[in-house]
C-alpha atoms as a printed R data frame, in Angstrom:
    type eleno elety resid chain resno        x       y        z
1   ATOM     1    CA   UNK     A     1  -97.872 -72.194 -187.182
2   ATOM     2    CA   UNK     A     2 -101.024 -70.788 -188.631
3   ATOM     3    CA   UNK     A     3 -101.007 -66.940 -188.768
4   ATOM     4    CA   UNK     A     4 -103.987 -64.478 -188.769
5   ATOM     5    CA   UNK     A     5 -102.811 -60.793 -189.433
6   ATOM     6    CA   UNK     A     6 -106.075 -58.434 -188.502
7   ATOM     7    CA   UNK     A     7 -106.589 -54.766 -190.175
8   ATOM     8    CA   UNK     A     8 -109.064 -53.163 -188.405
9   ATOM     9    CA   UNK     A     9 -110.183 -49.497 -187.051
10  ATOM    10    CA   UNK     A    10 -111.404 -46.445 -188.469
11  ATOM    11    CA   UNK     A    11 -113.992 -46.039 -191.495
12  ATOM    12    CA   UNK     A    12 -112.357 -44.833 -194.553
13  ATOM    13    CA   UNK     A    13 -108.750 -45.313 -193.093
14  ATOM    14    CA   UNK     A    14 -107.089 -47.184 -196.060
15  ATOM    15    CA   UNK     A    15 -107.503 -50.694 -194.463
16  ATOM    16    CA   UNK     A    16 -108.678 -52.505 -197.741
17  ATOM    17    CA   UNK     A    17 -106.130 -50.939 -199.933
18  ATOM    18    CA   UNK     A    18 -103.305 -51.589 -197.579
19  ATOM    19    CA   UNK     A    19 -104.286 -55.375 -196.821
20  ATOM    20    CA   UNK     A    20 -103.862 -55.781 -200.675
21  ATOM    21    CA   UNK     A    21 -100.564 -54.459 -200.761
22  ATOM    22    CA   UNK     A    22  -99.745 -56.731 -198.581
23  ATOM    23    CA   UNK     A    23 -101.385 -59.670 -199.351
24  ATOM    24    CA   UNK     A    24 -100.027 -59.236 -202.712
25  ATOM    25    CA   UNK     A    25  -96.582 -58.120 -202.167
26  ATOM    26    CA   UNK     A    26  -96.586 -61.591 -199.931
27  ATOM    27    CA   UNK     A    27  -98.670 -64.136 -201.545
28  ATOM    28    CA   UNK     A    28 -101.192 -63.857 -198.415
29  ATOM    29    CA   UNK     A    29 -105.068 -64.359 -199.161
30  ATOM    30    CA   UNK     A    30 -107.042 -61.498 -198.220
31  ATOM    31    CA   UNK     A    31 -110.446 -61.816 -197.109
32  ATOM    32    CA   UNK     A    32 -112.202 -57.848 -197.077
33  ATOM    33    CA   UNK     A    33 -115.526 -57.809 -195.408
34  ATOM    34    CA   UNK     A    34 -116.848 -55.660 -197.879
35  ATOM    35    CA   UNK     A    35 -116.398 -57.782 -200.535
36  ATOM    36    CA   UNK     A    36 -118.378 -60.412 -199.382
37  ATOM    37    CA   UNK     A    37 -120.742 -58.290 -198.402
38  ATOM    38    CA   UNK     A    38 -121.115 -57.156 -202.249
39  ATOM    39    CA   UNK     A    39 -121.190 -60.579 -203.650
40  ATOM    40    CA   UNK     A    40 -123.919 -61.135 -201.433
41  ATOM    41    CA   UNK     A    41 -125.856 -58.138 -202.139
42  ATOM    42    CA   UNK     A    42 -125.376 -58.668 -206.176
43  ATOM    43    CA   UNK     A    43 -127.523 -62.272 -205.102
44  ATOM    44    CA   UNK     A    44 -129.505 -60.877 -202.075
45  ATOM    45    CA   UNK     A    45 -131.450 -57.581 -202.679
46  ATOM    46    CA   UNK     A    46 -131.051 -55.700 -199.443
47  ATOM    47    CA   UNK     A    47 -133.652 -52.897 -199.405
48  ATOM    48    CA   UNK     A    48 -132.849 -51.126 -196.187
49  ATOM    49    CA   UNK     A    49 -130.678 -50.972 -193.277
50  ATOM    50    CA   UNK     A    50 -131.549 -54.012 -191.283
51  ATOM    51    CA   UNK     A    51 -131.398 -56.261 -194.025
52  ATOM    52    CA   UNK     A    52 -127.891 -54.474 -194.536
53  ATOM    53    CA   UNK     A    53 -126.804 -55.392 -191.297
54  ATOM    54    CA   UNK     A    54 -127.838 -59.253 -191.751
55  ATOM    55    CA   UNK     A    55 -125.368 -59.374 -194.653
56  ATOM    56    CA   UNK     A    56 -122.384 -57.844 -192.326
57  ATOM    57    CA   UNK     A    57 -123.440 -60.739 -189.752
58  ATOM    58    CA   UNK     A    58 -123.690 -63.401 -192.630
59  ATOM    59    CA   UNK     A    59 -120.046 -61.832 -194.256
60  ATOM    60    CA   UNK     A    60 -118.586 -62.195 -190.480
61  ATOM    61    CA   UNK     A    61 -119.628 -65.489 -190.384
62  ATOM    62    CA   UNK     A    62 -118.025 -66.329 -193.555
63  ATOM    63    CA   UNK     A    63 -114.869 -65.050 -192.523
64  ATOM    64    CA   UNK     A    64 -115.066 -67.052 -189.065
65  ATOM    65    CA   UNK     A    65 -115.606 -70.250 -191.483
66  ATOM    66    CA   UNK     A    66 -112.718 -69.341 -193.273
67  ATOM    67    CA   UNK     A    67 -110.234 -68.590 -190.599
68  ATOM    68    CA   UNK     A    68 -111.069 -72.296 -189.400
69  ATOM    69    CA   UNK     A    69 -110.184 -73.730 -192.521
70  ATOM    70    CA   UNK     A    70 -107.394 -72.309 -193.310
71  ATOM    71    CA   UNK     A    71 -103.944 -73.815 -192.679
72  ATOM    72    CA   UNK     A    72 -101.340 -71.060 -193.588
73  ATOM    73    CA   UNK     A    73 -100.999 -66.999 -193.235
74  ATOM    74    CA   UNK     A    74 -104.539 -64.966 -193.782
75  ATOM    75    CA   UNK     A    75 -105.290 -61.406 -193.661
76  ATOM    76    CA   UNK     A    76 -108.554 -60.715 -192.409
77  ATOM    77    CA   UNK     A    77 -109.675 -56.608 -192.741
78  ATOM    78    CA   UNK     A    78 -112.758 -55.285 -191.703
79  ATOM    79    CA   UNK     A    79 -114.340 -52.701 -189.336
80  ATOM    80    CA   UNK     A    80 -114.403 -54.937 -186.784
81  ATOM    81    CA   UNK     A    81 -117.433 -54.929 -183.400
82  ATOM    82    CA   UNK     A    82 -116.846 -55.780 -180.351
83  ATOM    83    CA   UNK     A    83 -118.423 -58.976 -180.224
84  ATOM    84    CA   UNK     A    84 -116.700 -59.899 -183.575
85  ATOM    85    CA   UNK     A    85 -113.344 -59.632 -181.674
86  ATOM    86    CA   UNK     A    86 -114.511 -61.747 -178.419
87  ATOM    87    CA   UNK     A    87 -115.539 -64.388 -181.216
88  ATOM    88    CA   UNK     A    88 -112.255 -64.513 -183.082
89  ATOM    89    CA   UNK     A    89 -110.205 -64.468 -179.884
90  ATOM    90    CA   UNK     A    90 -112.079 -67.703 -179.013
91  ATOM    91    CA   UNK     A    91 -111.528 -68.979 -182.917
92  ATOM    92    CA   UNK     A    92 -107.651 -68.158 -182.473
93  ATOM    93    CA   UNK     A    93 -107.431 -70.139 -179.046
94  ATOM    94    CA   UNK     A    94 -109.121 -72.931 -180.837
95  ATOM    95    CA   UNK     A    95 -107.052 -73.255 -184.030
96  ATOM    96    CA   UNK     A    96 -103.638 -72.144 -182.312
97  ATOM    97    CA   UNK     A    97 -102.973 -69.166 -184.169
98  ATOM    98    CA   UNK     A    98 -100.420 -66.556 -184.025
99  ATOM    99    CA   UNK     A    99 -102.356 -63.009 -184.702
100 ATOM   100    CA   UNK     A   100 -100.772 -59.377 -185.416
101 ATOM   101    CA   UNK     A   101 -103.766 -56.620 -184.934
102 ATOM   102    CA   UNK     A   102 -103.143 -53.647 -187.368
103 ATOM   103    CA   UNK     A   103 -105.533 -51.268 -185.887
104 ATOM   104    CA   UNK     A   104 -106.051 -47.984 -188.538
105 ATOM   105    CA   UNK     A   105 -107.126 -44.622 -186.490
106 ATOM   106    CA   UNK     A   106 -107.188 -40.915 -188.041
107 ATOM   107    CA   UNK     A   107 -107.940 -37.771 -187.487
108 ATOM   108    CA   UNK     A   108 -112.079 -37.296 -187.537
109 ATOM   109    CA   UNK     A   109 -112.331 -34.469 -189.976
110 ATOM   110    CA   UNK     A   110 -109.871 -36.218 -192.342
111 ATOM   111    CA   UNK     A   111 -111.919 -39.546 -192.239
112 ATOM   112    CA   UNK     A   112 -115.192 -38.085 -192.424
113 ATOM   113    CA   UNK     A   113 -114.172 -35.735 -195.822
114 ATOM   114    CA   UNK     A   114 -112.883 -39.252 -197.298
115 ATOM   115    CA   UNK     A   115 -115.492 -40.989 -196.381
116 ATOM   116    CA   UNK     A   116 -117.915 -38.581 -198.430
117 ATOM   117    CA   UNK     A   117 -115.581 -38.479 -201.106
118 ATOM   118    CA   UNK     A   118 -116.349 -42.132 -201.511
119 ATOM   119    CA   UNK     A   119 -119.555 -41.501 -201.804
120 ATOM   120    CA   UNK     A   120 -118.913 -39.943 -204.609
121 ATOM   121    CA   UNK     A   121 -117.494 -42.469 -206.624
122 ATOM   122    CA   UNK     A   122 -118.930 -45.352 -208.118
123 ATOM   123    CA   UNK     A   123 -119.423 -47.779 -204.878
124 ATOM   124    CA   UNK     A   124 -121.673 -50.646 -204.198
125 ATOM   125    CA   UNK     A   125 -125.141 -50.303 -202.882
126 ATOM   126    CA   UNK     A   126 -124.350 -52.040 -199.919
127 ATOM   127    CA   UNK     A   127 -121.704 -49.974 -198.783
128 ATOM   128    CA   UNK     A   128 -124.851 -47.009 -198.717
129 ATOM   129    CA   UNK     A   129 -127.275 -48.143 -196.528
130 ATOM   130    CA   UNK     A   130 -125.937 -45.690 -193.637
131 ATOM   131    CA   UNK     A   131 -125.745 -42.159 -193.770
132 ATOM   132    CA   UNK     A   132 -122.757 -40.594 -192.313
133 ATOM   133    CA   UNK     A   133 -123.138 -36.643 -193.907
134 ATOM   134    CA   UNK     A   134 -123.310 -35.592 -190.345
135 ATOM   135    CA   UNK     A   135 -120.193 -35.677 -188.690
136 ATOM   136    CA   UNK     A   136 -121.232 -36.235 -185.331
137 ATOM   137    CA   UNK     A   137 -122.779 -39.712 -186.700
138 ATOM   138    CA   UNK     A   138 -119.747 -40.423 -188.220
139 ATOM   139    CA   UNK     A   139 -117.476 -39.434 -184.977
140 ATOM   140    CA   UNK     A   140 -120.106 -41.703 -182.970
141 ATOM   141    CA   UNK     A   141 -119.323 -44.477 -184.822
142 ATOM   142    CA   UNK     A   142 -115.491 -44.325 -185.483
143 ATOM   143    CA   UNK     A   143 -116.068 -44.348 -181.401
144 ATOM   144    CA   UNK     A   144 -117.828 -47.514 -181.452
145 ATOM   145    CA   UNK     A   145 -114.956 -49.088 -183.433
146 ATOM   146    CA   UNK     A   146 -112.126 -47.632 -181.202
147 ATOM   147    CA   UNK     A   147 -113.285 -49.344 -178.418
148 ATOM   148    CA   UNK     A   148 -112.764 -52.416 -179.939
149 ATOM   149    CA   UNK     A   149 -110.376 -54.882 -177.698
150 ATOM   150    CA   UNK     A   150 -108.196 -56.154 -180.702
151 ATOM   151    CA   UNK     A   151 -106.262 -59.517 -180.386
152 ATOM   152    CA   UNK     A   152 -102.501 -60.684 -180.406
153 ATOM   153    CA   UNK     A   153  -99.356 -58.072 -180.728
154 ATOM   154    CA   UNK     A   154 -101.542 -54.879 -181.511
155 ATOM   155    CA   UNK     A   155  -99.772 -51.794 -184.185
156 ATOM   156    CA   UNK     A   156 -101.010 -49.037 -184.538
157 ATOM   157    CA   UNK     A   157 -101.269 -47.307 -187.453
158 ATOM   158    CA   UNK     A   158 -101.769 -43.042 -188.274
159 ATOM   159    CA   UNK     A   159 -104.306 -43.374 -190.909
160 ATOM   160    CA   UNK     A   160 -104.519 -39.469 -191.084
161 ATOM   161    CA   UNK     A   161 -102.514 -39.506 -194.411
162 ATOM   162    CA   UNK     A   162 -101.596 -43.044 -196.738
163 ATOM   163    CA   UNK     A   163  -97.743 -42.472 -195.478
164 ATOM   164    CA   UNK     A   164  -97.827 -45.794 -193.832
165 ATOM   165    CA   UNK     A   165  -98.450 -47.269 -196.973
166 ATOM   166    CA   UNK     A   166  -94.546 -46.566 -197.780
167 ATOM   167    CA   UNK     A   167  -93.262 -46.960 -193.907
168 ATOM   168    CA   UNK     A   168  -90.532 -49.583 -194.228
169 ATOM   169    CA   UNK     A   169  -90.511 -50.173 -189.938
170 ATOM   170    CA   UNK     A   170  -94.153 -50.680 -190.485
171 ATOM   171    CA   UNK     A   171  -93.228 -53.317 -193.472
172 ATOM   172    CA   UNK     A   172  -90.362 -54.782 -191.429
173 ATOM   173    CA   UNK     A   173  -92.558 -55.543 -188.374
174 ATOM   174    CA   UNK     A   174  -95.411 -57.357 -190.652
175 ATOM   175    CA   UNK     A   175  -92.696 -59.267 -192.562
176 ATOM   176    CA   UNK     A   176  -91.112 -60.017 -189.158
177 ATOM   177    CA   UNK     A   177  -94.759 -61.275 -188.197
178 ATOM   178    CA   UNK     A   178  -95.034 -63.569 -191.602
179 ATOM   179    CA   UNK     A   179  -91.651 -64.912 -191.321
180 ATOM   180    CA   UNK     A   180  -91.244 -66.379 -187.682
């Protein structure tokens, strides 16, 4: 049986790092939002916010291709909308997929200081198009994504610190996922 495994939730909650892990420590291809979104932008200049957005819609579509070709276990992460969910739940009913829905949520403050501490380092253009020094912005958004409806046996995961990264139930219940 095919087998979609979805990390989504909060900005700056260790999603990309942790779908790595385990794409690696499996053999799983990961597609990461963001970097198809900075392929595309290192072909596409984007010059401002809307054109930003086009890219995220263009990346999403990507991944939807992508999901429909694929014949094995993929891990999909990205911050996911709600209408990006209602269009993968009709995908997975199409292809007859099994999904497990890692959804990442933290503590604001903790999320917002990492999330400027990014900013900081040496990241893609595309990945700057929004400004989140305010707090509230931030909050409003990470509120946005939380009321996302995710898909197929749901985990969720404390993103407040990375100790997930070494939580062997966590590990158990993905391999348990892979596996059957």
């Amino acid at each position: 049986m095919k087998k979609l495994i979805l990390m989504g939730g909060d900005l700056a909650s260790g999603k990309s790092t942790y779908s790595n892990i385990i794409g690696n420590k499996y053999n799983i291809l990961v597609i990461n939002k963001d970097n198809l979104k900075e392929i595309l932008g290192d072909n596409i200049l984007v010059n401002n916010r809307e054109e930003n957005k086009k890219l995220s819609v263009i990346s999403f579509d990507l991944i939807c291709y992508l999901i429909k070709k694929n014949m094995g276990t993929i891990i999909v992460e990205s911050n996911f909308k709600p209408y990006e969910m209602d269009v993968l739940k009709s995908i997975v009913e199409e292809y007859d997929y099994d999904v497990l829905s890692l959804v990442f949520k933290g503590d604001n403050e903790i999320l917002h200081k990492r999330f400027l501490n990014r900013l900081n380092e040496n990241r893609h253009y595309v990945h700057k198009s929004q400004d989140f020094t305010n707090i509230n912005d931030f909050i409003n958004t990470l509120e946005e994504l939380r009321n996302v409806k995710y898909i197929g046996k749901i985990i969720n995961v404390n993103s407040s610190t990375f100790e997930y990264q070494n939580d062997n139930e966590l590990m158990i219940e993905i391999e348990k996922f892979i596996n059957n």
